[in-house]
N, C-alpha and C positions, 0 to 999 in steps of 0.2 A: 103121510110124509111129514117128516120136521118142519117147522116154518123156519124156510130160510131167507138170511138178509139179502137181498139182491145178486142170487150165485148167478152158474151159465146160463141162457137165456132157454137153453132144451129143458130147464124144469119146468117152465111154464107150459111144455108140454102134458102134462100132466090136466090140466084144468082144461085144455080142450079133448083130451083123450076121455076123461070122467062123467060122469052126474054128479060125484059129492065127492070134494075134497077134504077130505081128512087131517087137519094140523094137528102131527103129533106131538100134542103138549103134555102129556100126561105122565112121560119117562124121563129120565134123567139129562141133563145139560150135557150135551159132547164139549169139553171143554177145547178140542181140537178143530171141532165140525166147522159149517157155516151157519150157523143160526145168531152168534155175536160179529159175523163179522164177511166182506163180500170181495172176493178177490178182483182185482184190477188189474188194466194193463200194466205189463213188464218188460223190461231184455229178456232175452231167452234163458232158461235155467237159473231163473230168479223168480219169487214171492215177493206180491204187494199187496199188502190188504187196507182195507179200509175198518176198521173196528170199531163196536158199539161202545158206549163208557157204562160197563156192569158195576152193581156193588159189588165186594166182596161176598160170597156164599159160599158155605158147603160143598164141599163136593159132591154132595148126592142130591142138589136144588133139582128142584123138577124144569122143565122150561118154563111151565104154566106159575110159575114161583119166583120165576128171576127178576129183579129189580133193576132197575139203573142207577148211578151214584146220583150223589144229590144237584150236583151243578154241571146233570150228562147234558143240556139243551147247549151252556154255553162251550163246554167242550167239546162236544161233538161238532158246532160249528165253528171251531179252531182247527181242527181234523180237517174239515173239509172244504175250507179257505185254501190248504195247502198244496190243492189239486188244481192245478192249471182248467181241468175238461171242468169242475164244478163250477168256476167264473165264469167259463169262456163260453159255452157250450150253449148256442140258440136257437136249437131242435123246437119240434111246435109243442112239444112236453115239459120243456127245461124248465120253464118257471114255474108250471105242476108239481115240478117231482123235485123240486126247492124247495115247496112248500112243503110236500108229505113228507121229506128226512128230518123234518124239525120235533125234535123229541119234546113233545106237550103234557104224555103221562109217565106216573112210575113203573108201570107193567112193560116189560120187554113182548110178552107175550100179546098184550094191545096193542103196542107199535107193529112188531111182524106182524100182524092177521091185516091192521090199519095199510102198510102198505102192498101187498098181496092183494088184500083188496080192491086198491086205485089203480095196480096194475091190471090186474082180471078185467076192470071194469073200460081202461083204453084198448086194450086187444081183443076189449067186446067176447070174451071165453066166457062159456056155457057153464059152469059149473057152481054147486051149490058147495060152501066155503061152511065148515062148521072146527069146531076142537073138540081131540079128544077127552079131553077133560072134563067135557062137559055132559059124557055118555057111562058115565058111573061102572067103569070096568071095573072086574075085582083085581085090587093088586095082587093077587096071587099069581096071576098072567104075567107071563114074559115072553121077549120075543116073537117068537112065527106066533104064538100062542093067543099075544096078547093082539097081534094084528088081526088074527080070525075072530076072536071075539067083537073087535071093532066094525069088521065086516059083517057078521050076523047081527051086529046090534041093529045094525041099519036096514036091513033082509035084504044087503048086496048078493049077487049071484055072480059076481066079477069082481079080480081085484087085480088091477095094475101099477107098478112100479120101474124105476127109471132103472137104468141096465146094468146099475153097481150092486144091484140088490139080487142080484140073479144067485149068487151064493149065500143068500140069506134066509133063503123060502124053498119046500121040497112041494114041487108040483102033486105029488101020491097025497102029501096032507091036504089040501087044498081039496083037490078033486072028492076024497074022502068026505070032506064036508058040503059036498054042493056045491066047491064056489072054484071056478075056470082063473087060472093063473096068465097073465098077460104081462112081460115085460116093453118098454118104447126101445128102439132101436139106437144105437148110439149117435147123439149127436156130432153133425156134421154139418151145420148151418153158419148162418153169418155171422155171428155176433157171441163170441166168448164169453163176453162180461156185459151183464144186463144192465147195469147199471147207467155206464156212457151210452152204451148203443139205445136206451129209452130218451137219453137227454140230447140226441143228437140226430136220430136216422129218425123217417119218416113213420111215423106209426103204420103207417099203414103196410112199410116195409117188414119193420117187425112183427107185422100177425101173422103173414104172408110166410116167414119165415118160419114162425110158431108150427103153423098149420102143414104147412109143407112139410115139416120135420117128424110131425106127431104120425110116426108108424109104430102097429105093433107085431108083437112076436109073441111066439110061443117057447115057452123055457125052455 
């Protein structure tokens, strides 16, 4: 899966559903996606997002290649001075997770995996955190392609993804190679945007919530 900035909180479904989570770093930057950036509370039929400060790059940057500008530390926390729940917010995490948004390296890619990390590791989730990048795929692979390659590099015999991905993957391929296709069920839990609801509800609500929500299915 993409390493994303603090999206809904049902991706962390993901890393209790798993043994090894997957950050797919090795493909191209969604310039669209959530991986620069984590949507926030809103009014209804509105977008708020919260944005990383990228250099400029190619449109074909990989994610494992993305940089931040040169002065993202003090920009980024002008950004996030601007949010009332950043100030106010005295959940038993908040001063935590004030500390991990603080951009220390130039790799975007270090930063995502850096806090995915501190969160896996407060919801106490099972799962072993690697990148793809780091598993020597042939670029020649793309798509469904290059995700089974990623799976057999690791001699997975399972491979599941969150429930937007269900028109991304043909069960007949998978099954062909070995490996059982499992989609999580859409979420429906508490907390839309992971980011307030880490700096303000009770940790131990949000695992609870994690866990509870982490159901699968069959394509």
């Amino acid at each position: 899966m993409q390493p994303y900035f603090y999206p809904y909180l049902g991706y962390f479904r993901l890393f209790a559903a798993a043994d090894i989570v997957v950050l797919f770093d090795c493909v191209q930057f969604p310039r669209r996606g959530r991986v620069h950036r984590s949507a926030l509370p809103s009014p209804p039929g509105q977008s708020r997002w919260l944005t990383l400060p990228l250099r400029h790059q190619p449109r074909h940057t990989r994610i494992a290649d993305l940089h931040f500008q040169s002065d993202a530390g003090t920009e980024f926390l002008r950004r996030l001075n601007g949010h009332d729940w950043y100030r106010s917010s005295k959940g038993d995490l908040a001063d935590e997770i004030r500390s991990h948004l603080t951009i220390s390296e130039p790799s975007v890619a270090d930063y995502l995996e850096r806090q995915l990390r501190a969160i896996v590791w407060h919801l106490k989730l099972p799962a072993v955190i690697i990148r793809s990048s780091d598993l020597n795929i042939s670029p020649t692979f793309a798509g469904q392609q290059r995700v089974l390659a990623v799976v057999k590099a690791l001699g997975g015999k399972s491979y599941v993804n969150p429930p937007a991905g269900r028109h991304l993957y043909q069960p007949e391929t998978f099954q062909s190679r070995g490996i059982t296709l499992r989609f999580l069920s859409p979420y429906t839990g508490l907390f839309p945007h992971a980011l307030p609801a880490l700096m303000d509800a009770e940790p131990d609500t949000v695992r609870r919530d994690v866990r509870a929500q982490t159901i699968l299915e069959a394509p």
